[in-house]
mmCIF file of the N, C-alpha and C atoms, coordinates in Angstrom:
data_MODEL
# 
_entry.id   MODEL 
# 
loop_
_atom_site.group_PDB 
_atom_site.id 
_atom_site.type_symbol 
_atom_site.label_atom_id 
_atom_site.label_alt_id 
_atom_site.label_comp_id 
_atom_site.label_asym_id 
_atom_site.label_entity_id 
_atom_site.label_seq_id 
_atom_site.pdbx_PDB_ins_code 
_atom_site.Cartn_x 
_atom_site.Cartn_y 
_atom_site.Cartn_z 
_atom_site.occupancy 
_atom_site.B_iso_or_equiv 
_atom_site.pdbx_formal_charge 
_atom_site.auth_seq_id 
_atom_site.auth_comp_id 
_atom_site.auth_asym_id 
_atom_site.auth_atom_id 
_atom_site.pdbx_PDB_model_num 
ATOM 1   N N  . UNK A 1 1  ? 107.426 86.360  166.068 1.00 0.00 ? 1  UNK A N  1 
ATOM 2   C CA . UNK A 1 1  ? 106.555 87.504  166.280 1.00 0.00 ? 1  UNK A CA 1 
ATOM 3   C C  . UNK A 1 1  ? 106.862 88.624  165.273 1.00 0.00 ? 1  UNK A C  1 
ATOM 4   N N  . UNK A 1 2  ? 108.040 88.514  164.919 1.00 0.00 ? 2  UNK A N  1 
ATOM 5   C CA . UNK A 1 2  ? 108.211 89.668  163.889 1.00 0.00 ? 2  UNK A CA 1 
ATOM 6   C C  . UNK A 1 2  ? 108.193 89.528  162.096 1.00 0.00 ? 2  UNK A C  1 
ATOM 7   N N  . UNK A 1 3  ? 108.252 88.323  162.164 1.00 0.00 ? 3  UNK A N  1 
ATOM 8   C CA . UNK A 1 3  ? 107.149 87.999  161.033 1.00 0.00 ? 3  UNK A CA 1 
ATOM 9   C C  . UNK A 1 3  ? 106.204 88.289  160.907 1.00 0.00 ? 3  UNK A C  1 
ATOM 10  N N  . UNK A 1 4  ? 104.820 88.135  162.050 1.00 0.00 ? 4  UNK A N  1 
ATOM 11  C CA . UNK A 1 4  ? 103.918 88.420  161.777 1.00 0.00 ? 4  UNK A CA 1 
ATOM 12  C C  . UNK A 1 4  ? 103.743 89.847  161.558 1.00 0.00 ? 4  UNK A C  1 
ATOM 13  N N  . UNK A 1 5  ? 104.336 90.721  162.121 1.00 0.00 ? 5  UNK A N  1 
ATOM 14  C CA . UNK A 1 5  ? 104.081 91.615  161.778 1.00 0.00 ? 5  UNK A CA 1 
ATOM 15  C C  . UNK A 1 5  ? 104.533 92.496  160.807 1.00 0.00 ? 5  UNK A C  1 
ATOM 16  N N  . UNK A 1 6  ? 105.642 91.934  160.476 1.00 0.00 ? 6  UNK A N  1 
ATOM 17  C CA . UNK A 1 6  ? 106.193 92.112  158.462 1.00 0.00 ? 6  UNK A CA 1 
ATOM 18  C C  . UNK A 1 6  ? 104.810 92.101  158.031 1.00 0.00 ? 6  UNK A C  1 
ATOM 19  N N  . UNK A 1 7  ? 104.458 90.365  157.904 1.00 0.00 ? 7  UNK A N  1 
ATOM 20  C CA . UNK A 1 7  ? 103.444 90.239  157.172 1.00 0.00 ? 7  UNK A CA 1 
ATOM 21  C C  . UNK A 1 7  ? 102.242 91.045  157.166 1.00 0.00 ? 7  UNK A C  1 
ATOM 22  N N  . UNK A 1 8  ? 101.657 91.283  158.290 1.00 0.00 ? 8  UNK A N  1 
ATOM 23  C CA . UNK A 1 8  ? 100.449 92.282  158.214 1.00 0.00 ? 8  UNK A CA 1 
ATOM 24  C C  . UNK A 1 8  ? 100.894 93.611  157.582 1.00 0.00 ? 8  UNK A C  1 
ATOM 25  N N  . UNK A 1 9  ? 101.642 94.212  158.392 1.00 0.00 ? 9  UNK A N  1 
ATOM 26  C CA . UNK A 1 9  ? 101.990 95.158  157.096 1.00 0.00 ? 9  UNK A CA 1 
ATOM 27  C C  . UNK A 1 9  ? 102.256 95.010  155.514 1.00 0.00 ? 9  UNK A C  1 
ATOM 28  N N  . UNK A 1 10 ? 102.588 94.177  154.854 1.00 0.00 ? 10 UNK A N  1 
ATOM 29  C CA . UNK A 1 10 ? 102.687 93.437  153.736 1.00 0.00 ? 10 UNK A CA 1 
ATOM 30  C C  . UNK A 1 10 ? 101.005 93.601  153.440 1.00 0.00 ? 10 UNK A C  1 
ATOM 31  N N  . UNK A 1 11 ? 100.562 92.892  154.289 1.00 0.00 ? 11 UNK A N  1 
ATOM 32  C CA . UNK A 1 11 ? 99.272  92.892  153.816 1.00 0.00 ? 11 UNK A CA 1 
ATOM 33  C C  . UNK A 1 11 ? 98.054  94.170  153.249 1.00 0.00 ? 11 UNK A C  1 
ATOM 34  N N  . UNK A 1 12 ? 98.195  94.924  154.729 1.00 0.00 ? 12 UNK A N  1 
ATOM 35  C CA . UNK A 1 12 ? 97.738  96.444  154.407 1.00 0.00 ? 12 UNK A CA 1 
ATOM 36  C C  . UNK A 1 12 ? 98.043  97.470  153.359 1.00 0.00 ? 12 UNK A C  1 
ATOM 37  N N  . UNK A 1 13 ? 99.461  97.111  153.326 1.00 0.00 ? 13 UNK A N  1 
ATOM 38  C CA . UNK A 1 13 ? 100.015 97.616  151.914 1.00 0.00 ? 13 UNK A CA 1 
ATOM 39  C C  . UNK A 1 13 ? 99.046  97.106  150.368 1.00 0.00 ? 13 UNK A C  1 
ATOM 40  N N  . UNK A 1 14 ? 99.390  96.078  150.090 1.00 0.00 ? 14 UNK A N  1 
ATOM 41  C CA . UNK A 1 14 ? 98.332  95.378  149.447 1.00 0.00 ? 14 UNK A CA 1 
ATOM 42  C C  . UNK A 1 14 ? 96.890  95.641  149.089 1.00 0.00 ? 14 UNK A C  1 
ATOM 43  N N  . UNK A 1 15 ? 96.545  95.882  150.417 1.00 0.00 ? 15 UNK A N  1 
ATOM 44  C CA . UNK A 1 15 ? 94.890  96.300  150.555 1.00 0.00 ? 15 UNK A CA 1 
ATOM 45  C C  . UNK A 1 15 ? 94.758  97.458  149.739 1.00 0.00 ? 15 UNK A C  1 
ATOM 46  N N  . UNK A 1 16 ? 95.588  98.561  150.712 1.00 0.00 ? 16 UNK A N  1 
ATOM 47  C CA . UNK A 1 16 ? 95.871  100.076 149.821 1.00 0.00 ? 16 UNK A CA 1 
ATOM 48  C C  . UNK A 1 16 ? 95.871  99.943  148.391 1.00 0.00 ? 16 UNK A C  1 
ATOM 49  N N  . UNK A 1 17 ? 96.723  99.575  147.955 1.00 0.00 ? 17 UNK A N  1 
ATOM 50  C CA . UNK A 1 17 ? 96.794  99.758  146.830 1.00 0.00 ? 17 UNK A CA 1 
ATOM 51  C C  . UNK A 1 17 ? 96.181  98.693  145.226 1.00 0.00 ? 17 UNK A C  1 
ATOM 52  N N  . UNK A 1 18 ? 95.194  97.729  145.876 1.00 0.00 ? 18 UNK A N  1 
ATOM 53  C CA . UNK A 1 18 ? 93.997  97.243  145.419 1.00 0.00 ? 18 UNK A CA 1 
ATOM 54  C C  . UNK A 1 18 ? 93.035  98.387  145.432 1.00 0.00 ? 18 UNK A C  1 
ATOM 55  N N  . UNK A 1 19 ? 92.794  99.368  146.377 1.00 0.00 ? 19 UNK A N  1 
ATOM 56  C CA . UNK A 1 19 ? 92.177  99.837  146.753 1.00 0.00 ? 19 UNK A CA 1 
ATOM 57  C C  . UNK A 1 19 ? 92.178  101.112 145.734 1.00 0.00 ? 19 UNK A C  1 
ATOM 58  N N  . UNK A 1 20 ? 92.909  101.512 145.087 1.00 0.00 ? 20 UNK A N  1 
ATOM 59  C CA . UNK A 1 20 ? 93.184  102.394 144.452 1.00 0.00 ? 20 UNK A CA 1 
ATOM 60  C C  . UNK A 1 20 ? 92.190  102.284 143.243 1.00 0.00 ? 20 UNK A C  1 
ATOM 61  N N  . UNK A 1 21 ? 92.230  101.163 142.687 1.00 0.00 ? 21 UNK A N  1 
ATOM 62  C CA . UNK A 1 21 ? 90.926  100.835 141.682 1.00 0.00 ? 21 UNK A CA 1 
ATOM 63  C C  . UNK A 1 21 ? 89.714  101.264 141.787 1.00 0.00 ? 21 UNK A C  1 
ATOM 64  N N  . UNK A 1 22 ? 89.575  100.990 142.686 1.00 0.00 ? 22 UNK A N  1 
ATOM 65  C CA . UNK A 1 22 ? 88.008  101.315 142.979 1.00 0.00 ? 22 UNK A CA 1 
ATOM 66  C C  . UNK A 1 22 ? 87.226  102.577 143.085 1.00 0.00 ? 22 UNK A C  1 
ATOM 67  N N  . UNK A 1 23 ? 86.295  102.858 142.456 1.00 0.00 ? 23 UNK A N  1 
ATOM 68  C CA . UNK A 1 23 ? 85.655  103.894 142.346 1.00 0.00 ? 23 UNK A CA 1 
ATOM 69  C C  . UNK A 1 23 ? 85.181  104.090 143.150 1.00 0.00 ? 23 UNK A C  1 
ATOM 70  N N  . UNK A 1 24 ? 84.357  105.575 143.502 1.00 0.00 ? 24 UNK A N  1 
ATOM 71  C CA . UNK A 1 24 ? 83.057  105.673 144.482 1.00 0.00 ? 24 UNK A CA 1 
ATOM 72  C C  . UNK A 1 24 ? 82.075  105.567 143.881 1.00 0.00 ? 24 UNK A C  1 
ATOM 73  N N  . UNK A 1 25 ? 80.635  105.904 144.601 1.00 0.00 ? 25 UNK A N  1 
ATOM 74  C CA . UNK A 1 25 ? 79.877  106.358 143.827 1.00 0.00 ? 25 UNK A CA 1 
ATOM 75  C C  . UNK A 1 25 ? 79.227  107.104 142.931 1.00 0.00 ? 25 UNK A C  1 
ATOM 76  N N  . UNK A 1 26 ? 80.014  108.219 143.142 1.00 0.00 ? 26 UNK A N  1 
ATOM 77  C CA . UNK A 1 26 ? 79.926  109.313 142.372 1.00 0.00 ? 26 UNK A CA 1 
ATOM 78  C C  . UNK A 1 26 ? 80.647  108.516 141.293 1.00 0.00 ? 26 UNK A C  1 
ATOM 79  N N  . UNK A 1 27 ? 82.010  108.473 141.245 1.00 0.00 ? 27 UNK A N  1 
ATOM 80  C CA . UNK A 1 27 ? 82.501  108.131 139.578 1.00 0.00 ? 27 UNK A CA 1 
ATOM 81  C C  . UNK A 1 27 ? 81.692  107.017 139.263 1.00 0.00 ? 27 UNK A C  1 
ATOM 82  N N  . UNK A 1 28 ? 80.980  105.998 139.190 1.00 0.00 ? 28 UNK A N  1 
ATOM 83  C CA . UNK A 1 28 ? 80.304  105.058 139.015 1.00 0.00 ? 28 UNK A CA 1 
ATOM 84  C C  . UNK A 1 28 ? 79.199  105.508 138.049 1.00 0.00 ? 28 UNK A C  1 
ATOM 85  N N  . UNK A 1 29 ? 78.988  106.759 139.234 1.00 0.00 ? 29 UNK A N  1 
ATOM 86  C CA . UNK A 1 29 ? 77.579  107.266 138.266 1.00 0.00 ? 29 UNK A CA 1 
ATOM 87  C C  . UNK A 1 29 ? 77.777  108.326 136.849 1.00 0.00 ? 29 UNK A C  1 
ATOM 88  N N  . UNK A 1 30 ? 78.890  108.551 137.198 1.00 0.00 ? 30 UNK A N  1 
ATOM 89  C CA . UNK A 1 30 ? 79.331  109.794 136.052 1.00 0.00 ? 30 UNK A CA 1 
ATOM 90  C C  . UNK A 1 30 ? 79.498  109.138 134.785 1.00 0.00 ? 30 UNK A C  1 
ATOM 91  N N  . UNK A 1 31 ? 80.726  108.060 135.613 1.00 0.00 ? 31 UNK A N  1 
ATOM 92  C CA . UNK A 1 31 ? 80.821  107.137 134.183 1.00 0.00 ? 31 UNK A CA 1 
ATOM 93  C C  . UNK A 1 31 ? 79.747  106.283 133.544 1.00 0.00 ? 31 UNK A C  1 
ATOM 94  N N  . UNK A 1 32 ? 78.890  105.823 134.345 1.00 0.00 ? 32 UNK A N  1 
ATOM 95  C CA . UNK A 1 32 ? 77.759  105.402 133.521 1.00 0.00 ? 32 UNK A CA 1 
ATOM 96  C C  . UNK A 1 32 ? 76.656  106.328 132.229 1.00 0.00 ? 32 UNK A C  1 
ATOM 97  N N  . UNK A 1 33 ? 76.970  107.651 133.008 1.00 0.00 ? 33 UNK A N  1 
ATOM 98  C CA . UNK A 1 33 ? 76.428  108.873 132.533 1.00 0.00 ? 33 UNK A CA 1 
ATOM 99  C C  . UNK A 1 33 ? 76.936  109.168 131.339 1.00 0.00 ? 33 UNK A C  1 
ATOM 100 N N  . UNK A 1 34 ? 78.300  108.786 131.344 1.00 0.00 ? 34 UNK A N  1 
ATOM 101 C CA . UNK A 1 34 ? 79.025  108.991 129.905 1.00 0.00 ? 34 UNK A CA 1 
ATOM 102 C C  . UNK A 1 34 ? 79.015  108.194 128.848 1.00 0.00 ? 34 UNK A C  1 
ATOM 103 N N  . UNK A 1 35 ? 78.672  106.929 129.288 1.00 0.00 ? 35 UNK A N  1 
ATOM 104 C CA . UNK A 1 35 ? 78.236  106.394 128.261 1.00 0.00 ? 35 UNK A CA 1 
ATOM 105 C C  . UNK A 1 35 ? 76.959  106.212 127.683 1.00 0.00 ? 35 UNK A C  1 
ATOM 106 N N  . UNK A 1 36 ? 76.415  106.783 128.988 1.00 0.00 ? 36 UNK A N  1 
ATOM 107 C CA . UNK A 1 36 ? 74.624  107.348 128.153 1.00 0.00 ? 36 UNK A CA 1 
ATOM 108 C C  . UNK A 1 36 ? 73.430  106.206 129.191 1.00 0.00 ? 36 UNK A C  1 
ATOM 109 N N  . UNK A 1 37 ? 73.931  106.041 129.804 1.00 0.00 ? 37 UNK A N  1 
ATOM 110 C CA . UNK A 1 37 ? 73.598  104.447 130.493 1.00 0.00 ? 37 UNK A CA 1 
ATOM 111 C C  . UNK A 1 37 ? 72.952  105.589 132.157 1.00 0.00 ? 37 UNK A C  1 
ATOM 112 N N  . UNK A 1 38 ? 71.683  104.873 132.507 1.00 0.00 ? 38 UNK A N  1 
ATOM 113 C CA . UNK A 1 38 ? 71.010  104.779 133.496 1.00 0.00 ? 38 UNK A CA 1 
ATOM 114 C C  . UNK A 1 38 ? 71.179  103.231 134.231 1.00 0.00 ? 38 UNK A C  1 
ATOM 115 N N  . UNK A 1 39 ? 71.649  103.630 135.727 1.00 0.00 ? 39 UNK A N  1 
ATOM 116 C CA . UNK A 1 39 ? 71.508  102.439 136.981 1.00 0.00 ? 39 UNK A CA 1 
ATOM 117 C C  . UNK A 1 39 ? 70.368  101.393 135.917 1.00 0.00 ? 39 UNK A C  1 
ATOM 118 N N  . UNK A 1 40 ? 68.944  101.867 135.954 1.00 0.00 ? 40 UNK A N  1 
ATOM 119 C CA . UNK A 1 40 ? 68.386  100.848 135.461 1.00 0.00 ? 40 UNK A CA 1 
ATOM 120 C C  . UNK A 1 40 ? 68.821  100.150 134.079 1.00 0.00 ? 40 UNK A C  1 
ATOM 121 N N  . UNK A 1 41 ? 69.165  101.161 133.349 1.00 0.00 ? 41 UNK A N  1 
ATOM 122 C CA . UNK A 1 41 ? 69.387  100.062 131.968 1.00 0.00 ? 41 UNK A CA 1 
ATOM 123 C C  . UNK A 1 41 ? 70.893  99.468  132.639 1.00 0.00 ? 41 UNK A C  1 
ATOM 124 N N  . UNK A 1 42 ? 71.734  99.941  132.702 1.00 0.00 ? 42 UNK A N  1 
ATOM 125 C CA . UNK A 1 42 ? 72.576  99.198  133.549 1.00 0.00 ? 42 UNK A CA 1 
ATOM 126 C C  . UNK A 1 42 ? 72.147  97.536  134.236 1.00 0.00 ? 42 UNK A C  1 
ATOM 127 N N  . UNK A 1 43 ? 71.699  98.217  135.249 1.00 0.00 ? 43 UNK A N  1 
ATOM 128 C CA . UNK A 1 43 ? 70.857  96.344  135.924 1.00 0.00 ? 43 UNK A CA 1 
ATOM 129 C C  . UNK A 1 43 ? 70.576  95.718  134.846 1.00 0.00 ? 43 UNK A C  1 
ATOM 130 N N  . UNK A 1 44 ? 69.161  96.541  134.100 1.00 0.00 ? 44 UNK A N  1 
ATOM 131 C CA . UNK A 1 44 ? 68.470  95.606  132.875 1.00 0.00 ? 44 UNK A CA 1 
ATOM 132 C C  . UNK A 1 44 ? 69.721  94.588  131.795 1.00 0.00 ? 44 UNK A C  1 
ATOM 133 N N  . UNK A 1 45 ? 70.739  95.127  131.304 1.00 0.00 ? 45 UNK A N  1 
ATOM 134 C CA . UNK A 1 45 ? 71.787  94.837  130.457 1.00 0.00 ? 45 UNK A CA 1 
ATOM 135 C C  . UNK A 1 45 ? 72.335  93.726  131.207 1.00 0.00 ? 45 UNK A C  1 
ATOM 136 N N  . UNK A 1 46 ? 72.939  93.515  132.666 1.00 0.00 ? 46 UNK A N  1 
ATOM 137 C CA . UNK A 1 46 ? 73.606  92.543  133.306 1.00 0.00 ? 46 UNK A CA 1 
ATOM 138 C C  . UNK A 1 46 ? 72.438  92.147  133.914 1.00 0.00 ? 46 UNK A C  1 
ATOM 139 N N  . UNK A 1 47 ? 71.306  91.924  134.006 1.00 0.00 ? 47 UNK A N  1 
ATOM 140 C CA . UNK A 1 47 ? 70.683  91.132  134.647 1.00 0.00 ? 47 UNK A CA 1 
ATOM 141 C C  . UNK A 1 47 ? 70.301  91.077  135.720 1.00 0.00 ? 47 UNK A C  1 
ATOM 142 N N  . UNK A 1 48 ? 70.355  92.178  136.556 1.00 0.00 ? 48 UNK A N  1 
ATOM 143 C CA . UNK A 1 48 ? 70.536  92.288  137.865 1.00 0.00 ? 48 UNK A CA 1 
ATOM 144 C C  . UNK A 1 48 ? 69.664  92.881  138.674 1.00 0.00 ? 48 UNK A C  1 
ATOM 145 N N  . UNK A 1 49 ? 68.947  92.837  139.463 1.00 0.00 ? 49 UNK A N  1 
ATOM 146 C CA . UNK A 1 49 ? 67.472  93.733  140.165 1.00 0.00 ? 49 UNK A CA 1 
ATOM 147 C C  . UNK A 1 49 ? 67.779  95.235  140.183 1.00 0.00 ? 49 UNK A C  1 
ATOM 148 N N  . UNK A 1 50 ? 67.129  96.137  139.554 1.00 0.00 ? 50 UNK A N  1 
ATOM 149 C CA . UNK A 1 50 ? 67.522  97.256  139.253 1.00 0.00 ? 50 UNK A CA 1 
ATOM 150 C C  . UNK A 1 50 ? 67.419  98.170  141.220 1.00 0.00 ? 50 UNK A C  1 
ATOM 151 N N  . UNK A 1 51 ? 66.512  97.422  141.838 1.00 0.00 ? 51 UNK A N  1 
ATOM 152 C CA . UNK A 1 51 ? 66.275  98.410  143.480 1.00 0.00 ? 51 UNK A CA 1 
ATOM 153 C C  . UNK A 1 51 ? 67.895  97.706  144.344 1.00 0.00 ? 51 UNK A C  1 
ATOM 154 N N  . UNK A 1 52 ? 68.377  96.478  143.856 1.00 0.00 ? 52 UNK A N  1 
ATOM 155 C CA . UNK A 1 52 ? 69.498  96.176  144.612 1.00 0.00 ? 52 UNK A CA 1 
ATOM 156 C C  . UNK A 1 52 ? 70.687  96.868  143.827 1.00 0.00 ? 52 UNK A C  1 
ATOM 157 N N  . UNK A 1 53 ? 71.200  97.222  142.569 1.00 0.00 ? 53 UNK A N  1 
ATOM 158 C CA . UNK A 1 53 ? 71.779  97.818  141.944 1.00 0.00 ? 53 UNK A CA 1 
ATOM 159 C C  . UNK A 1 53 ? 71.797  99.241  142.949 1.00 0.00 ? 53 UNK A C  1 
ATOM 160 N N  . UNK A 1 54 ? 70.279  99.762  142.669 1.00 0.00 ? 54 UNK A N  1 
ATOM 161 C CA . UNK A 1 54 ? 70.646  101.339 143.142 1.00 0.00 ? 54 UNK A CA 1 
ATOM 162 C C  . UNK A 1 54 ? 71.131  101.334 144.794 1.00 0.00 ? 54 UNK A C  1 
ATOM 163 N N  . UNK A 1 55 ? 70.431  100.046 145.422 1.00 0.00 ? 55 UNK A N  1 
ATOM 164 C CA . UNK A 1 55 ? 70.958  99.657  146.851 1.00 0.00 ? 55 UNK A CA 1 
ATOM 165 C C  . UNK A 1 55 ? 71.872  100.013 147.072 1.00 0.00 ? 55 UNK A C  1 
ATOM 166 N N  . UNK A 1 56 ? 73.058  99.201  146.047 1.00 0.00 ? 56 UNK A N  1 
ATOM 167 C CA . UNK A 1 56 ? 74.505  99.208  146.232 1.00 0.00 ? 56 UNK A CA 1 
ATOM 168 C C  . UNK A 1 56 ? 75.245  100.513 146.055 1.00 0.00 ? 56 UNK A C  1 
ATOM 169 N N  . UNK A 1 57 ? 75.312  101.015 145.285 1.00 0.00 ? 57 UNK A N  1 
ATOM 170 C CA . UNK A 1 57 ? 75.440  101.925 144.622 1.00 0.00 ? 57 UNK A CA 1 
ATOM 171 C C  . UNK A 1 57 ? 75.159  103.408 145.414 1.00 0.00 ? 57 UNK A C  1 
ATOM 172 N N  . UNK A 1 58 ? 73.975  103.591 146.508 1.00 0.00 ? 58 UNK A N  1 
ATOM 173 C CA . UNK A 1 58 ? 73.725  104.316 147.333 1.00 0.00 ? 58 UNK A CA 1 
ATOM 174 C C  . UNK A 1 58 ? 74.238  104.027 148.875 1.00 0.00 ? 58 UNK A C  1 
ATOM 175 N N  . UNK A 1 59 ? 74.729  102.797 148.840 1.00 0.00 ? 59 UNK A N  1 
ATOM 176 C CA . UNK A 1 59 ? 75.285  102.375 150.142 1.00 0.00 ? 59 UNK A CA 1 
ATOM 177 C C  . UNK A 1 59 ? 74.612  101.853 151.097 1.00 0.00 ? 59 UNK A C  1 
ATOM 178 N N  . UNK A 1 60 ? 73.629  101.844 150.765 1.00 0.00 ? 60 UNK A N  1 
ATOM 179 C CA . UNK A 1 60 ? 72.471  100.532 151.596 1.00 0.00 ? 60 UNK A CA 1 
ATOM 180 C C  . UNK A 1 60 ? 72.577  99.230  151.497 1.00 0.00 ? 60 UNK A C  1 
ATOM 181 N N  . UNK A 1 61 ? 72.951  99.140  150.981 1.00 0.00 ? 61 UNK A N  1 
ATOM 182 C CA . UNK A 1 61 ? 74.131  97.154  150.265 1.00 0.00 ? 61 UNK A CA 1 
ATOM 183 C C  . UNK A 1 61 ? 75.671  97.327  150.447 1.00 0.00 ? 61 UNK A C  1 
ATOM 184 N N  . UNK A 1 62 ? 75.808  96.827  151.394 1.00 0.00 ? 62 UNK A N  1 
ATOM 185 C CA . UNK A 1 62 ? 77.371  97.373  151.518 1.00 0.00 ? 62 UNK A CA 1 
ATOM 186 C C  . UNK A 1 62 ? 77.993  96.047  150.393 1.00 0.00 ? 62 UNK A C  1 
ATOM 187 N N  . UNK A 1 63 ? 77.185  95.596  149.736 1.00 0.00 ? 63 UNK A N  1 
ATOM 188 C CA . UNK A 1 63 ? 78.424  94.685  148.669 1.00 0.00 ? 63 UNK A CA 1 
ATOM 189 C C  . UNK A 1 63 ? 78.743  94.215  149.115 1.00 0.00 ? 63 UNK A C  1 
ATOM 190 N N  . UNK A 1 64 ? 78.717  93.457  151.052 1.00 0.00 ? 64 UNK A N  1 
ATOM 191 C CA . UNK A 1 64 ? 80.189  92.538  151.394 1.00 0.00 ? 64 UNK A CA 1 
ATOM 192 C C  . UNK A 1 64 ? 80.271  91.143  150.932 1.00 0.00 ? 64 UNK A C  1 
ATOM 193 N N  . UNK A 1 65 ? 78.952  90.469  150.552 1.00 0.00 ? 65 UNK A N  1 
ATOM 194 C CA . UNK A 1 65 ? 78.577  88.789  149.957 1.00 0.00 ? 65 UNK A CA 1 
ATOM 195 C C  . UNK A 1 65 ? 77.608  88.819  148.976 1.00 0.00 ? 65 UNK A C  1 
ATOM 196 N N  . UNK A 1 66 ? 77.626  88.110  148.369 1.00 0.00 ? 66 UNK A N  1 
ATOM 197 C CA . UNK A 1 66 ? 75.952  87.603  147.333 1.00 0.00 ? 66 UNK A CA 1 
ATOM 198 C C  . UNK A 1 66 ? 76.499  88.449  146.284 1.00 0.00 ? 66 UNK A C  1 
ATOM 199 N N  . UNK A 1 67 ? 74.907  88.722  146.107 1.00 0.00 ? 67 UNK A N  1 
ATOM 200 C CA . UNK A 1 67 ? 74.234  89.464  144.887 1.00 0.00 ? 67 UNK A CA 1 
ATOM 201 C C  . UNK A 1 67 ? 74.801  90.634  144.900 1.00 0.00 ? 67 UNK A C  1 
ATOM 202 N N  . UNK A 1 68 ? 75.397  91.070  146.170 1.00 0.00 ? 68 UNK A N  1 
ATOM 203 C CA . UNK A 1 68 ? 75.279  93.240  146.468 1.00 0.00 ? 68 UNK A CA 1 
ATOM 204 C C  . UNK A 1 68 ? 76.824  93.200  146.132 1.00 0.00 ? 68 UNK A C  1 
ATOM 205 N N  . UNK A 1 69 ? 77.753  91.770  146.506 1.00 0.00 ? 69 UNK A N  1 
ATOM 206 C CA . UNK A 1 69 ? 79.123  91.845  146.015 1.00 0.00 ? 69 UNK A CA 1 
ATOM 207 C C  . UNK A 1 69 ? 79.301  91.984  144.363 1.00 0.00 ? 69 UNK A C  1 
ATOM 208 N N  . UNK A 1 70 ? 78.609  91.391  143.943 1.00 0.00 ? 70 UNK A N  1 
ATOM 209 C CA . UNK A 1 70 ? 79.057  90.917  142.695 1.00 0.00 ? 70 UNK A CA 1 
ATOM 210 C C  . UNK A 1 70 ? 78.489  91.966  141.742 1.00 0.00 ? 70 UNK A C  1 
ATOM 211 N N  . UNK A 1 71 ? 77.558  92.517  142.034 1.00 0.00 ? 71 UNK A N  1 
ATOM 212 C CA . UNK A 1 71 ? 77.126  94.143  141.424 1.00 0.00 ? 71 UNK A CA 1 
ATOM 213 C C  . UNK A 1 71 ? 78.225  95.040  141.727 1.00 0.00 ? 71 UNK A C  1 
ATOM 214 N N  . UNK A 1 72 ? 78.663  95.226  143.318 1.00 0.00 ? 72 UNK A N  1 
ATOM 215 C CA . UNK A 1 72 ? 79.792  96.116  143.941 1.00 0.00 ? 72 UNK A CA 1 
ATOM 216 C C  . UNK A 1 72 ? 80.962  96.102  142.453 1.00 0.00 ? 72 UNK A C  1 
ATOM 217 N N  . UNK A 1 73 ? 81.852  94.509  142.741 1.00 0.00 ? 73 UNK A N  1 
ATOM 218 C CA . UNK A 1 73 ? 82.469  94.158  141.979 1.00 0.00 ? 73 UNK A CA 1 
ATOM 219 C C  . UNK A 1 73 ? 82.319  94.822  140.006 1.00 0.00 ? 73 UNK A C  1 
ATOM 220 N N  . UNK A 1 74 ? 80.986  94.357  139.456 1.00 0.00 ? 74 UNK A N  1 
ATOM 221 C CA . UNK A 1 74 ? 80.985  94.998  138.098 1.00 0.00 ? 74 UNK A CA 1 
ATOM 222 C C  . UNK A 1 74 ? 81.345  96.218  138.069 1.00 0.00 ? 74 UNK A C  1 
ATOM 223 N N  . UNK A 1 75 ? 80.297  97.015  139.146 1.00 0.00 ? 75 UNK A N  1 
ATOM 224 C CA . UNK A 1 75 ? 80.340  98.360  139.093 1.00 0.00 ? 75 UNK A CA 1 
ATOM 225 C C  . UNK A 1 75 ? 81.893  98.984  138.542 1.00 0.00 ? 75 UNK A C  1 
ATOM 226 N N  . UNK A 1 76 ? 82.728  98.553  139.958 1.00 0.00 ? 76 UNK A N  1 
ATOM 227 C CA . UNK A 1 76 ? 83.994  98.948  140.142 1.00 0.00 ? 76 UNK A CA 1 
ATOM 228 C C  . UNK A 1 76 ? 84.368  99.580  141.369 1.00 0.00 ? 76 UNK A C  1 
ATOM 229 N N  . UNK A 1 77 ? 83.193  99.404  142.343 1.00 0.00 ? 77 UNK A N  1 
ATOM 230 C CA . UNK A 1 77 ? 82.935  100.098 143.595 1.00 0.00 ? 77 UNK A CA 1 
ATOM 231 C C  . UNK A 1 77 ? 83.677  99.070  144.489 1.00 0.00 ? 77 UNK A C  1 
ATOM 232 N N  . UNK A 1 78 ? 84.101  97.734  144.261 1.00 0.00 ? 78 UNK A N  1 
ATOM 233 C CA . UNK A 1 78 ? 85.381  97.232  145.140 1.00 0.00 ? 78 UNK A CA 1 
ATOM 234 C C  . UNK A 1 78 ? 85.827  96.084  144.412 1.00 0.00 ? 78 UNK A C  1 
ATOM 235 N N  . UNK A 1 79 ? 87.351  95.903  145.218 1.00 0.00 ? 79 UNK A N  1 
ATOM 236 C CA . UNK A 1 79 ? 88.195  95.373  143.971 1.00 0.00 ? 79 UNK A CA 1 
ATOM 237 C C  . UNK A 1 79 ? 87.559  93.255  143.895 1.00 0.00 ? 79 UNK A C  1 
ATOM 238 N N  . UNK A 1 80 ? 88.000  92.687  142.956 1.00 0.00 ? 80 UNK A N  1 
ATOM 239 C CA . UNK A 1 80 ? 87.599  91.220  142.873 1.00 0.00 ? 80 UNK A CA 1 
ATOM 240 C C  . UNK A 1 80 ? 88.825  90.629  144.267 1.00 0.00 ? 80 UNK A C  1 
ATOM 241 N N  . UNK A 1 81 ? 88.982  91.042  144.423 1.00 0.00 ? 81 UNK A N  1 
ATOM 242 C CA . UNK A 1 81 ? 90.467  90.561  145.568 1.00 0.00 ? 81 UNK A CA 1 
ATOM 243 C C  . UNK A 1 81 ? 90.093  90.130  146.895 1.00 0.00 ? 81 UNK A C  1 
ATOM 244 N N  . UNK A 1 82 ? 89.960  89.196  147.676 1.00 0.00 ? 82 UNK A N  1 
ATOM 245 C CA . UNK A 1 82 ? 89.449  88.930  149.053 1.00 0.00 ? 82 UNK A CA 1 
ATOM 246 C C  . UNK A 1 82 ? 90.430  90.526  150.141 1.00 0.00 ? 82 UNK A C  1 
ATOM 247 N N  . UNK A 1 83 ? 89.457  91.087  151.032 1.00 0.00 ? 83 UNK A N  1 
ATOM 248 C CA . UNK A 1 83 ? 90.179  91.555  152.321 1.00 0.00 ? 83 UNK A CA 1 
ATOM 249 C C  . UNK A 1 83 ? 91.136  91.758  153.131 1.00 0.00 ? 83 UNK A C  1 
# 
């Protein structure tokens, strides 16, 4: 029993500090801003439906599977790391 609960803590730790990577939305958008780049040319460049892009990105796609992860993921809005 007290393994397991090493381990979960082990784990959460982990999470945290994966977690540190990740941007919000705001920096997402700033930094896109800085490089001169609009959500849409963004999508347009990777390929990606520009209304599910802004989806994600506004938090109406929570990114957790598919298409809304793997945008999440480019963005930088959550880490490539499973949960």
């Amino acid at each position: 029993m007290t393994t397991q609960r090493a381990g979960s803590r082990a784990k959460s730790r982990n999470w945290t500090s994966t977690q540190q990577n990740v941007l919000s939305p705001e920096e997402v958008k700033t930094r896109l801003r800085e490089r001169g780049l609009t959500l849409k040319q963004w999508a347009e460049q990777n390929k990606y439906p520009y209304d599910t892009v802004s989806c994600v990105v506004r938090g109406v796609n929570r990114g957790t599977f598919g298409l809304g992860y793997r945008i999440a993921v480019e963005l930088g809005l959550k880490s490539k790391e499973p949960a």
